[in-house]
Backbone bond lengths (Angstrom), bond angles and torsions (degrees), N, CA, C in turn:
res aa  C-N    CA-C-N  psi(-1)  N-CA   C-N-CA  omega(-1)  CA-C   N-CA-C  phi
1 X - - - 1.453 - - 1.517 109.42 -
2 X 1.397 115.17 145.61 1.527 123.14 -171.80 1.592 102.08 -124.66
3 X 1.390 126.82 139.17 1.250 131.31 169.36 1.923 107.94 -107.26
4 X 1.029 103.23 142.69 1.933 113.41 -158.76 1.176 87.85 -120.94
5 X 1.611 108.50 115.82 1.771 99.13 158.59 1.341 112.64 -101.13
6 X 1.183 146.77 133.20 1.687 135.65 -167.06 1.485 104.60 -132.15
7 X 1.623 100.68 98.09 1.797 89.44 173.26 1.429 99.86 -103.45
8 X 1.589 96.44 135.74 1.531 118.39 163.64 1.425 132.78 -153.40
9 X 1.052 87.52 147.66 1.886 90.93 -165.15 1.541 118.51 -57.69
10 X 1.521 102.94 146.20 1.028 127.93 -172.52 1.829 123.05 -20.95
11 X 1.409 88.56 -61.45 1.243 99.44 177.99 1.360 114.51 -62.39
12 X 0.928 129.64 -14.18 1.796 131.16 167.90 1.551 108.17 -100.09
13 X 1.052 95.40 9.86 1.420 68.73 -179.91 1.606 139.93 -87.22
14 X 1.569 107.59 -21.01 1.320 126.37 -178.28 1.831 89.60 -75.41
15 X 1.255 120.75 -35.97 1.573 101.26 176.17 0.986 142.61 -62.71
16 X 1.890 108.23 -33.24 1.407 113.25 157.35 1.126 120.31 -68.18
17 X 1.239 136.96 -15.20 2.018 142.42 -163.10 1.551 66.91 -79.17
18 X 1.192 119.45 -113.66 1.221 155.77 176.39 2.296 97.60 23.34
19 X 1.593 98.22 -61.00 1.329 97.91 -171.48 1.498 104.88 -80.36
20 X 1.080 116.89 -23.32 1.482 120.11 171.59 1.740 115.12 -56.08
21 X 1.465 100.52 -78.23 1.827 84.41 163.37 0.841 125.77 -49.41
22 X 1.508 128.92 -26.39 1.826 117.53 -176.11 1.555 109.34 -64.96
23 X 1.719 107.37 -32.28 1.655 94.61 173.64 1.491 96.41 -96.84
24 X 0.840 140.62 27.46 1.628 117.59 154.73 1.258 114.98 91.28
25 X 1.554 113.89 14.81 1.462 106.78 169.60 1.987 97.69 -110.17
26 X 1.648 92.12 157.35 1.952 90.15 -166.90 1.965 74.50 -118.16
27 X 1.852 93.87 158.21 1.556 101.26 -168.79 2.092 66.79 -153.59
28 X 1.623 85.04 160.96 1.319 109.38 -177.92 1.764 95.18 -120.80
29 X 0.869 109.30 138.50 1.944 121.19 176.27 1.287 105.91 -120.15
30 X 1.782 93.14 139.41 1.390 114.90 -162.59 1.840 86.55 -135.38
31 X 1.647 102.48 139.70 1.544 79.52 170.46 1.415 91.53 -131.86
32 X 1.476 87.74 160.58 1.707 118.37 -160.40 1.594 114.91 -145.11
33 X 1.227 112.27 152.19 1.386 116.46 171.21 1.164 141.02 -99.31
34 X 1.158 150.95 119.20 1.641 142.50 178.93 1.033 106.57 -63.80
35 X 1.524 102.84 156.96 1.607 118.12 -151.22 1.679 97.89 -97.14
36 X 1.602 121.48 -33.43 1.378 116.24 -142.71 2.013 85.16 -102.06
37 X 1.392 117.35 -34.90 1.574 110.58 177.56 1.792 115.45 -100.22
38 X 1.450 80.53 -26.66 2.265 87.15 160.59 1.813 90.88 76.52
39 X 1.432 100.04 31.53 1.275 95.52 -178.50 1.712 110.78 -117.03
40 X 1.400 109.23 176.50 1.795 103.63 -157.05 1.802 91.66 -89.49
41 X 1.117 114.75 163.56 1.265 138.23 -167.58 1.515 114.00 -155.92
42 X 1.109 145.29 -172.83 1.198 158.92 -160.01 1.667 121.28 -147.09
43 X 1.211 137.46 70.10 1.640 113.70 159.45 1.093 136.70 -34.17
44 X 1.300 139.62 137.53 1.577 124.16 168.04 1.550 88.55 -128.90
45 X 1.442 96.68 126.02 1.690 108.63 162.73 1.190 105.03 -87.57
46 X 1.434 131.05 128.39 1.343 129.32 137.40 1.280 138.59 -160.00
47 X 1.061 123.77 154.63 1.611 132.53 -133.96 1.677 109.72 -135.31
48 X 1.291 105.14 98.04 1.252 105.09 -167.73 1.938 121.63 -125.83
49 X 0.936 136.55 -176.47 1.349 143.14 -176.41 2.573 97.46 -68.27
50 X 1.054 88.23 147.13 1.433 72.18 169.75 1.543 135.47 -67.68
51 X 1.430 101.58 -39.47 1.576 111.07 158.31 1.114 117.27 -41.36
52 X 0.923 143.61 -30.01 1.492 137.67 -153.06 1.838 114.74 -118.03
53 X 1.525 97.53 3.80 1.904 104.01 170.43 0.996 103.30 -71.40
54 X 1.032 148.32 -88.16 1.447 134.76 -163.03 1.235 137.16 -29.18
55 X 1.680 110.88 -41.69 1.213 117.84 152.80 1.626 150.45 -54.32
56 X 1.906 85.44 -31.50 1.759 108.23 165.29 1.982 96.81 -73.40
57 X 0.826 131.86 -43.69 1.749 138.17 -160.13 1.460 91.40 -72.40
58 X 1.553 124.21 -35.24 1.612 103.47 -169.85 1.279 98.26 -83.24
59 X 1.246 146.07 -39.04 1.393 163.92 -127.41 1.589 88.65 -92.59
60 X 1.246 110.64 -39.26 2.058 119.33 -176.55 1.374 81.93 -86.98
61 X 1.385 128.71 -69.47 1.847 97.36 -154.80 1.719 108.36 -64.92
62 X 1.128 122.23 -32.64 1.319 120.31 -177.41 1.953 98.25 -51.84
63 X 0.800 122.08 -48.82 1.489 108.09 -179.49 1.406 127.28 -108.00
64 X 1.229 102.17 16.09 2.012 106.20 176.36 1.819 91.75 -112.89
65 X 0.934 92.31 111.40 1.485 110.11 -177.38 1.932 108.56 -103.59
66 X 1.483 119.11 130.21 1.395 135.15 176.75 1.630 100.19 -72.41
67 X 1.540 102.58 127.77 1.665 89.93 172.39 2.087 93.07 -153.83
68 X 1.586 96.43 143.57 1.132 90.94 166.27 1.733 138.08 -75.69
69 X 1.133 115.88 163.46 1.259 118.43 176.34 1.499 115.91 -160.08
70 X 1.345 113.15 152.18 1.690 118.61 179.73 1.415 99.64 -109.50
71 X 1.298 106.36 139.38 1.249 138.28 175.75 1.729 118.57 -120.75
72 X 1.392 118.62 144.58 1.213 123.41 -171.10 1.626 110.26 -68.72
73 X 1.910 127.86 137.93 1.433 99.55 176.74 1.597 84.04 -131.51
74 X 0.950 121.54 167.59 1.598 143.38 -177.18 2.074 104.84 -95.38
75 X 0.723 152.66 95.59 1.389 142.08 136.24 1.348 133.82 -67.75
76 X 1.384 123.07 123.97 1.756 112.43 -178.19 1.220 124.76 -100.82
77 X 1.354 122.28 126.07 1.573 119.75 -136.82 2.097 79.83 -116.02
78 X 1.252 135.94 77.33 1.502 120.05 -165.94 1.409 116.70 82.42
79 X 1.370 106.41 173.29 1.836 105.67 173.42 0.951 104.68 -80.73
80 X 1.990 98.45 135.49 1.195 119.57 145.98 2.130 94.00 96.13
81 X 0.961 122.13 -25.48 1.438 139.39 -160.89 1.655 96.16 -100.11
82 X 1.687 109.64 94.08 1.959 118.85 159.59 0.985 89.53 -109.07
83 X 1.442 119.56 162.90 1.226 167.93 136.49 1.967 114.41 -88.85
84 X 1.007 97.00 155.60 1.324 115.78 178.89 1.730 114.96 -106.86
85 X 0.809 140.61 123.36 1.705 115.30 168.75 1.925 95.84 -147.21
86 X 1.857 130.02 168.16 0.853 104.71 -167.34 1.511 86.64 -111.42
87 X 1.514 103.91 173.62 1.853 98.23 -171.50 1.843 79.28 -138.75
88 X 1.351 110.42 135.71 1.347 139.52 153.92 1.508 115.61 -53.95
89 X 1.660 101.11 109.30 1.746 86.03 174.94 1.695 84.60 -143.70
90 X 1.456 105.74 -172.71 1.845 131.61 -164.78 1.439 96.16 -116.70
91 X 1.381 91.14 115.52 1.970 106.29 166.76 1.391 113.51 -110.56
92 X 1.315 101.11 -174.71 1.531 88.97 -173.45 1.278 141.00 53.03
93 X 1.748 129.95 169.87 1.201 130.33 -135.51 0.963 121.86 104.08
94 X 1.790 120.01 -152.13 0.818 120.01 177.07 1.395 107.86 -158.53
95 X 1.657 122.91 145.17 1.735 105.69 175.38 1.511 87.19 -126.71
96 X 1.626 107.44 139.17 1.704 116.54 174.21 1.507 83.48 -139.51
97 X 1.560 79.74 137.79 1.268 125.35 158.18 1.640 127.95 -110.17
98 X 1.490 115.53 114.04 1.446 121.57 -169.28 1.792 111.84 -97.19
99 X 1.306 119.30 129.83 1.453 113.79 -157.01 1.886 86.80 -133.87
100 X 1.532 105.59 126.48 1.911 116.50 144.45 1.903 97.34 -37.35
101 X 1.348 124.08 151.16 1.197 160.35 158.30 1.614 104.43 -125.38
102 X 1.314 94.61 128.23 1.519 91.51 170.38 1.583 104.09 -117.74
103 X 1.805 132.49 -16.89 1.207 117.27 171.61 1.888 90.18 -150.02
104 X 1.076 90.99 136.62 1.698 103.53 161.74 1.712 126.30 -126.42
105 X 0.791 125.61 126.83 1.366 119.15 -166.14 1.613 98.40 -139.57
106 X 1.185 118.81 125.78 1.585 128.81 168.51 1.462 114.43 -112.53
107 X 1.849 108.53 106.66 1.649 113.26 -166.23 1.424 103.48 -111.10
């Protein structure tokens, strides 16, 4: 047995839930934030037979989609003197993490 951690952003996230039950695997959601945009994201726990990872991993990249976005950055031009300007960066995706299970039990 393998446990899947899948963080992905928000905006994907009802798509992967969504294709996940449609094939028949169940995931529990936890939501969480990224550290580097402090923005909301999605966990998906799930814990499945080993055969069957690859199939949960395409099912996440097929719907966690990379997209750009600008974000506010601060520059200090002297003391006491920021500026604001926006800087182009890549959200979204997806990060999985694949974990050994040694017992699972659902009571």
């Amino acid at each position: 047995m393998k446990l899947i951690y899948a963080i992905v952003n928000n905006d994907d996230a009802h798509s992967v839930s969504s294709s996940l039950t449609k094939s028949g695997f169940q995931a529990t959601k936890l939501a969480s934030t990224g550290g580097f945009l402090m923005s909301g994201n999605t966990t998906f726990l799930i814990c499945s037979e080993d055969d069957k990872i690859d199939e949960i991993i395409e099912i996440i990249k097929d719907h966690s989609h990379k997209r750009k976005q600008f974000v506010p950055s601060a520059a200090s031009y002297g003391v006491g003197s920021y500026t604001s300007f926006p800087v182009e960066v890549f959200v979204g995706g997806a990060t999985i993490f694949v974990t050994n299970i040694e017992r699972f039990e659902k009571v």
